[in-house]
Every structure is written in structure tokens, then in C-alpha cells.
Backbone as a printed PyTorch tensor [residue, N CA C, xyz], in Angstrom:
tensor([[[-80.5190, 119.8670,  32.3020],
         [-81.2460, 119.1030,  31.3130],
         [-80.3390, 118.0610,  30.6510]],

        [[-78.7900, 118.4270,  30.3290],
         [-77.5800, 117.4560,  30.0070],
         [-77.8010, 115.8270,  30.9570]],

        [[-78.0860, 116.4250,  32.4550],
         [-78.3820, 115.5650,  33.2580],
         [-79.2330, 114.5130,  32.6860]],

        [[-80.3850, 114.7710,  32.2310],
         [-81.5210, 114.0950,  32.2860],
         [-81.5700, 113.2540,  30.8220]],

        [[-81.1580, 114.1880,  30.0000],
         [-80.6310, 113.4680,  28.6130],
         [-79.4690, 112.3920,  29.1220]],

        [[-78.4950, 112.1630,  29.3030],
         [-77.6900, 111.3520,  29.6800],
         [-78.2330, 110.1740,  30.6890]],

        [[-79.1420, 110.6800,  31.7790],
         [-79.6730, 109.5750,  32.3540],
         [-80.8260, 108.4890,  31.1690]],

        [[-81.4550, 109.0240,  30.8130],
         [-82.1380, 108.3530,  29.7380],
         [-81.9990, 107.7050,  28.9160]],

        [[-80.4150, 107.7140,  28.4480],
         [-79.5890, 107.0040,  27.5980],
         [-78.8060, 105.8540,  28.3600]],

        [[-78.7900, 106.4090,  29.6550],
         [-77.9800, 104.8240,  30.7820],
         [-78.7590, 104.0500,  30.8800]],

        [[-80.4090, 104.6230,  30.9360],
         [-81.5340, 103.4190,  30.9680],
         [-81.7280, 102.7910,  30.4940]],

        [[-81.6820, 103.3550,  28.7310],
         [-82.4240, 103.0280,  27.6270],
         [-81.1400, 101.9210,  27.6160]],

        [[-80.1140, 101.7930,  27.8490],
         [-79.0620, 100.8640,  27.6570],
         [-78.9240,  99.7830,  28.7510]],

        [[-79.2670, 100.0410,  29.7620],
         [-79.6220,  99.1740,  30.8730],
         [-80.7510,  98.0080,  30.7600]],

        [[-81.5320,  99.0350,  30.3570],
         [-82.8060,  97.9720,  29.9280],
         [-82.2890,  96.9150,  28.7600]],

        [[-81.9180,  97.4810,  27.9250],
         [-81.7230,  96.9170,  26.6520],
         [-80.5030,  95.5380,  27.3280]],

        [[-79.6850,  96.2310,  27.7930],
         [-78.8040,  94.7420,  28.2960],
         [-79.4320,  93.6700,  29.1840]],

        [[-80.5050,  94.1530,  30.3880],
         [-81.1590,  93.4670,  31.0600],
         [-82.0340,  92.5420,  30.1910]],

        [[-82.6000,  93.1400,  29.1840],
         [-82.9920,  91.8830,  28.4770],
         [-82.6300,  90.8400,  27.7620]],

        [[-81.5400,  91.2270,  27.0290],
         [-80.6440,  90.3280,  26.2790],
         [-80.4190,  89.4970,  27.2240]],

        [[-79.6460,  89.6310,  28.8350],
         [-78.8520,  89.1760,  29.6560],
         [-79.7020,  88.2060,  30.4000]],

        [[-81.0460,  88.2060,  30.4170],
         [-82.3070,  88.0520,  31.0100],
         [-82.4910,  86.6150,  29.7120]],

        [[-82.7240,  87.4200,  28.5910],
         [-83.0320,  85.7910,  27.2540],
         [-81.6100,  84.8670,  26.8300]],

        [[-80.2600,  85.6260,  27.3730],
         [-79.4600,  84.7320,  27.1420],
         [-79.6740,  83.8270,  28.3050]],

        [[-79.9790,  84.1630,  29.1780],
         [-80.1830,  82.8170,  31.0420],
         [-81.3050,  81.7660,  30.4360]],

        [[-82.0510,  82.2800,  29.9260],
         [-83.2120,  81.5120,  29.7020],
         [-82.6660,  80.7090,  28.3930]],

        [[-81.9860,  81.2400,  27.4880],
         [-81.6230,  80.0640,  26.3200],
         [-80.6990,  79.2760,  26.7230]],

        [[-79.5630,  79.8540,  27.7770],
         [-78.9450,  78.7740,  28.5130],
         [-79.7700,  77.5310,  29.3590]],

        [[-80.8530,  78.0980,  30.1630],
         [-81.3560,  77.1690,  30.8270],
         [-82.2350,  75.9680,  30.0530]],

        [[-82.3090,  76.1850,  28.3130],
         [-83.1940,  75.3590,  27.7690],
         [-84.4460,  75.7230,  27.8140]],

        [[-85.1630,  76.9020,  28.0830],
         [-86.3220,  77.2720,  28.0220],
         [-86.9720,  77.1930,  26.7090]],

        [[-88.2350,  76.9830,  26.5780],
         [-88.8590,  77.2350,  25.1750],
         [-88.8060,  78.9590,  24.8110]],

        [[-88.7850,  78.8240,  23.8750],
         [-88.6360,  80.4010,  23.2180],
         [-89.8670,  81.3190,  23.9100]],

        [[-90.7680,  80.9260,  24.1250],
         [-92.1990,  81.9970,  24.7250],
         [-91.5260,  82.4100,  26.1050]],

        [[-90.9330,  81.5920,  26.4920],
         [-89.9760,  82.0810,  28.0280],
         [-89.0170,  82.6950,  27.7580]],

        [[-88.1170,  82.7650,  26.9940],
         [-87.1190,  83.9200,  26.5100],
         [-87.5320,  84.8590,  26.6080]],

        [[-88.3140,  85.1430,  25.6600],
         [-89.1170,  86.4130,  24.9170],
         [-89.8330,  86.9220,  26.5630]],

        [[-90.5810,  85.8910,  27.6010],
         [-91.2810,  86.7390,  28.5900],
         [-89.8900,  87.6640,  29.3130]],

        [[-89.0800,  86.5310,  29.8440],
         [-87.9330,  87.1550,  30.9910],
         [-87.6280,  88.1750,  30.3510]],

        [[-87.0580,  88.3280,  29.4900],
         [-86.1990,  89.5430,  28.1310],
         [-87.4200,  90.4870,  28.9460]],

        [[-88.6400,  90.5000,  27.9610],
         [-89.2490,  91.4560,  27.6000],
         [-89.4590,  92.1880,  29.8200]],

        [[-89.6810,  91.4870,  30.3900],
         [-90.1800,  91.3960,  32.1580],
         [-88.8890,  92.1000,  32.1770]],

        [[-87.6730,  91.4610,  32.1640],
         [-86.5780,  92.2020,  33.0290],
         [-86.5530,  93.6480,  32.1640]],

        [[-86.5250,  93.2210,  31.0390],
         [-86.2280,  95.0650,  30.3810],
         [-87.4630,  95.9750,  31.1530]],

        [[-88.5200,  95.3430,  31.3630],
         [-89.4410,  96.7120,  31.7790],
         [-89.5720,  96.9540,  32.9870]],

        [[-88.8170,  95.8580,  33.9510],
         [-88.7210,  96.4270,  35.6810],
         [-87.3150,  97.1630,  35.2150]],

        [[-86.1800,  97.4710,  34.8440],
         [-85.2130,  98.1470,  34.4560],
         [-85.6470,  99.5780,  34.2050]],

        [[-86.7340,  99.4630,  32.9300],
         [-86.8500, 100.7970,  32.4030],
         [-87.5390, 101.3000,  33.5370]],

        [[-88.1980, 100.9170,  34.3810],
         [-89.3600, 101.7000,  35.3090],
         [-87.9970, 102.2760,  36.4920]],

        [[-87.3970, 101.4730,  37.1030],
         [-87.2670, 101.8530,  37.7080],
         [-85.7610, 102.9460,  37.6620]],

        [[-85.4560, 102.4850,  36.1570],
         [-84.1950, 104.1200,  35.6900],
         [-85.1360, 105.6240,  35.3670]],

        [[-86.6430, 104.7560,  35.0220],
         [-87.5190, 106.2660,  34.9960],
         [-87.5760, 106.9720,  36.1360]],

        [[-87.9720, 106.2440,  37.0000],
         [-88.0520, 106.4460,  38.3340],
         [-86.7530, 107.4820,  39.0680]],

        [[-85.7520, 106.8950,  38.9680],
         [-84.2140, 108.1590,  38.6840],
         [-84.0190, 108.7510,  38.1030]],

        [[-84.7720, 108.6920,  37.5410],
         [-84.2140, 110.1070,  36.2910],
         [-85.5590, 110.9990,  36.8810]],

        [[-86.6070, 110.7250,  37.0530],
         [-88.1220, 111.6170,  37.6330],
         [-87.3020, 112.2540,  38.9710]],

        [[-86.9060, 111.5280,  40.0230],
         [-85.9430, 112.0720,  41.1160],
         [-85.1080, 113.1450,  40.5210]],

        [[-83.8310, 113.0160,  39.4690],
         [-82.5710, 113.4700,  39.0980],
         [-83.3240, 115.4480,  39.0180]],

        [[-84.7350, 115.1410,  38.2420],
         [-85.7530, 115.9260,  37.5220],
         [-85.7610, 117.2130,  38.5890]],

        [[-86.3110, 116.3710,  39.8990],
         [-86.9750, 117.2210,  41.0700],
         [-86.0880, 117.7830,  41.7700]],

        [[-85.3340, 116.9970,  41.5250],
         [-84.1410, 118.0600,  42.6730],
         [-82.9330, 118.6860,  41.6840]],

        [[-82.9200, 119.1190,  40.5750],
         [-82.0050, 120.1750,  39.7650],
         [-82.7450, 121.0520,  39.4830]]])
């Protein structure tokens, strides 16, 4: 269960950087702010799905 707690916290931090890292490209590229806010918010939630997705695996086989 240490497992699964710890994976959840690599996500929850993964995501969280994917988005920042995702709205800093877009404020570099000159985007209007409604495009920040989409990429940010888009990359954080293909991130979170698919660290859920590993951690649901990590789940089934311990």
C-alpha cells in the first residue's frame, strides 16, 4: 500500500509540472492566456490519467 501511496504522489507531481511546463511553452510562444490555461490544464490531465493508469497496474499485481 506504501507502494501505491508513493506512486500517487509522483503523479500528483508530474502532472502538476506537466502543466506549469506545458503554460510556460505557451507563454513563451506568445499565446493568448485562454491557450495557456488550455495546454496547462490538457497536459496535466493526459499526465494524471495515464500515472492513474500505473498506479491501477502497480494495484493488480502486489
Amino acid at each position: 500500500m506504501k507502494i501505491a501511496f508513493a506512486a500517487l504522489v509522483i503523479v500528483s507531481l508530474l502532472a502538476l509540472v506537466a502543466g506549469f511546463a506545458a503554460s510556460l511553452v505557451a507563454l513563451l510562444l506568445g499565446e493568448p492566456k485562454v491557450t495557456v490555461v488550455e495546454w496547462g490544464g490538457k497536459s496535466a490531465v493526459c499526465v494524471a490519467t495515464l500515472g492513474l493508469a500505473a498506479v491501477g497496474l502497480i494495484l493488480l499485481h502486489t
